[in-house]
N, C-alpha and C positions, 0 to 999 in steps of 0.2 A: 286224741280225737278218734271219734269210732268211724273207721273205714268200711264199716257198712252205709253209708249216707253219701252217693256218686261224686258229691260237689268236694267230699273228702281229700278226693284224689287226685293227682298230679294235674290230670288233664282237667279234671272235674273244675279245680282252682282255676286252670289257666281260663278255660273256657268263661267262667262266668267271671273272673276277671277283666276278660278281655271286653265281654259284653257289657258290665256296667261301666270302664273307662268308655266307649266307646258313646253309650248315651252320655255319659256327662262331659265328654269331648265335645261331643257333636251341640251340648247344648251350652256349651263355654265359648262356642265358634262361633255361634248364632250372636248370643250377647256380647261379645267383646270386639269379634272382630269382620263381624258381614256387612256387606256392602250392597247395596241393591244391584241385581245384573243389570247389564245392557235389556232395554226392547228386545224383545222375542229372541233372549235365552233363555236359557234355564241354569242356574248355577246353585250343587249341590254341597255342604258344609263338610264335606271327606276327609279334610285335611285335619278338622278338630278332631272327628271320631277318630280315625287312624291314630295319631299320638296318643290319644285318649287309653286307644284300645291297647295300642302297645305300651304304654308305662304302664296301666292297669292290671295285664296280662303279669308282665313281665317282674311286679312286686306281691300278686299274690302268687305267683310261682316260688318266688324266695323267702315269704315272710307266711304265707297262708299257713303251712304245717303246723303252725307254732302256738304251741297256747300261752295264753296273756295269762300275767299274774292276775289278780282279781283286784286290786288297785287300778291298774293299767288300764284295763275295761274303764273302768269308771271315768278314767280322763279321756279316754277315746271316744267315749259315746257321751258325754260334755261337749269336749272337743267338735266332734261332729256334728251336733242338733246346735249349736253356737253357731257354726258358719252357715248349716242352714237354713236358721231361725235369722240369722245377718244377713244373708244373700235376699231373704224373701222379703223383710222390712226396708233392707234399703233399696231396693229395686220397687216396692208396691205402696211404700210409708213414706218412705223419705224423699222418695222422685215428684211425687203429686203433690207434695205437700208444698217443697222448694219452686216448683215449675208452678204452681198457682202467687204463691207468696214474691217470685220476681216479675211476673209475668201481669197479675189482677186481673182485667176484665180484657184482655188482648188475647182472643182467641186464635190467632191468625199463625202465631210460632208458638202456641202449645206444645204442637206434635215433639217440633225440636228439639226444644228446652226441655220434653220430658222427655227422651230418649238420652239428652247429654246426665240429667239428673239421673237417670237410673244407670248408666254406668259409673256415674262418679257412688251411687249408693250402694250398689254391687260392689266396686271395687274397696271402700271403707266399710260395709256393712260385714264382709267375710271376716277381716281380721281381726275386728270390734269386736263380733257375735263369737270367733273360735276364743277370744281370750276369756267373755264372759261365761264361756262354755266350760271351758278349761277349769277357772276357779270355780263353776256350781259342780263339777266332778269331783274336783279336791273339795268341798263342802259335803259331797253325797258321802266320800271314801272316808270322810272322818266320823263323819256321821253313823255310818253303818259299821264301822269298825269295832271289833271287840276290845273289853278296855284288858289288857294285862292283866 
């Protein structure tokens, strides 16, 4: 990697490491596990970002230097557009879909039933989406590979 480009760099990684665990902490806190405050508090999702920020931080500091084989890429970035292509369909597809189809013309426990449906779509839509991810990467790397 060329160490002309700041994010290169030790701190460069930690920092923006830390920064993206930290929104997707903060936004993994929100969906899986917040709970409305009490009246007239205020209660702020810290504890997701924190974790977030420090396993974040703390794995592109160890793994960031390192260049990926060019196979590897390819299941990474499968990998990855899987779980987030799963987190957004079961949470936006599967939640509405399931909360209309138990629910029909009962507008009254919508709200509920689609908040339970989009964690249970979140929660199946990641693993679903990262394995479909997985094998459209091993499809891309065979694909694009040179023959012998």
């Amino acid at each position: 990697m060329a160490e002309s480009n700041p994010v290169n760099t030790l701190i460069g990684r930690s920092l923006a490491g830390a920064f993206a665990g930290a929104i997707f902490g903060s936004l993994a806190h929100v969906i899986f596990f917040w709970e409305r405050p009490p009246a007239g508090e205020i209660k702020l999702p810290w504890t997701g970002a924190m974790i977030g920020a420090l396993l974040v931080g703390i794995l592109s500091v160890v793994v960031g230097g390192r260049e990926l084989p060019n196979w590897f890429r390819h299941l990474a970035v499968g990998f990855l557009a899987g779980v987030v292509i799963g987190v957004l369909a079961g949470a936006f597809a599967f939640a509405p879909l399931m909360a209309a189809l138990e629910l029909g013309d009962d507008t009254l426990f919508y709200g509920k039933a689609l908040a339970v449906y989009q964690q249970i779509g979140i929660a199946l839509g990641a693993p679903i989406g990262g394995i479909v991810g997985l094998l459209v990467g091993v499809a891309m790397w065979l694909h694009k590979r040179e023959p012998a």
